[in-house]
C-alpha angles and dihedrals in degrees: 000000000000126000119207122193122195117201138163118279094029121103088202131027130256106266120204118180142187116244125203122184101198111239080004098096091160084053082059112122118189132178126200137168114264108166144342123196107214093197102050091031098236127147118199117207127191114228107198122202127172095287096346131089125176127179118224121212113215116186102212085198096070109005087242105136127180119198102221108194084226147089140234096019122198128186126215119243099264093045088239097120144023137211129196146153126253119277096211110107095240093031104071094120091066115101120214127199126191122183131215104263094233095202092042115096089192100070096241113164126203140215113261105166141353125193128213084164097103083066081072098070129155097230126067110273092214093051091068146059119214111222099220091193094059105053119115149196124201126170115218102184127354088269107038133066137196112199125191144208133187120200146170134236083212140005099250091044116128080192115089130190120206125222118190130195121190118202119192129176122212131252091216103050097009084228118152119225140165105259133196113249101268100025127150102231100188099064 
């Protein structure tokens, strides 16, 4: 299958196109809707690769796209940053956060912190399930971010237990961090 996307300023359109490399099922390259934001005009497409899967951002107001190795993205109010969840199969507990280039007139966001912290957890890994479908992220402020996880105790439970992480990032350095839940993160 190949997607084309026409948008202003382009004399053709973006091409994305499924790749197959017959008996090579990990060479296999797949690209799917995900999302598309009526109001800001952005399309998000997967990219699926073996056990990869990335999410790329086009803005159909300008034709500009940017490929993020992450999923579920969601974008803060003022479009300034974006969180997601790692694409590698294995490393979906990492939480990636990319940031507006502000001199930049083409929308390109960068990385500005990444965690493998949540790997560092205080119960046993192999005593739960995560549930994918449950995670969440919710922006509380432009600059704060609660993430969840849902997980069993085993696999069969009808009984879940939350865990929630909250990222922030601070108005002196801009730096990102992991907070705990009622900081305050400007002192």
């Amino acid at each position: 299958m190949t997607t084309y996307i026409r948008t202003p300023h382009h004399k053709q359109p973006l091409v994305f196109k499924d790749y197959l490399e017959p008996f090579e099922e990990e060479h296999r390259i797949h690209y799917s809707l995900q999302d598309y934001d009526k109001s800001h005009h952005l399309l998000q497409l997967l990219r699926t690769l073996y056990e990869t899967q990335s999410t790329i951002i086009v803005d159909l107001n300008t034709g500009h796209w940017q490929e993020l190795y992450a999923t579920d993205l969601m974008f803060s109010d003022d479009m300034t940053h974006i969180v997601g969840f790692n694409g590698r199969q294995g490393m979906t507990q990492d939480i990636i956060i990319w940031e507006r280039q502000k001199d930049s007139n083409d929308g390109r966001y960068t990385r500005v912190f990444s965690s493998n912290e949540l790997y560092e957890q205080q119960y046993d890994d192999n005593k739960k399930h995560e549930v994918y479908e449950a995670r969440d992220i919710n922006w509380t402020a432009d600059n704060k971010i609660n993430v969840d996880f849902i997980y069993r105790v085993n696999p069969t439970d009808t009984v879940a237990f939350r865990s929630r992480y909250i990222y922030a990032t601070d108005d002196k350095e801009g730096t990102c961090q992991r907070v705990l839940p009622d900081n305050d993160i400007n002192n």
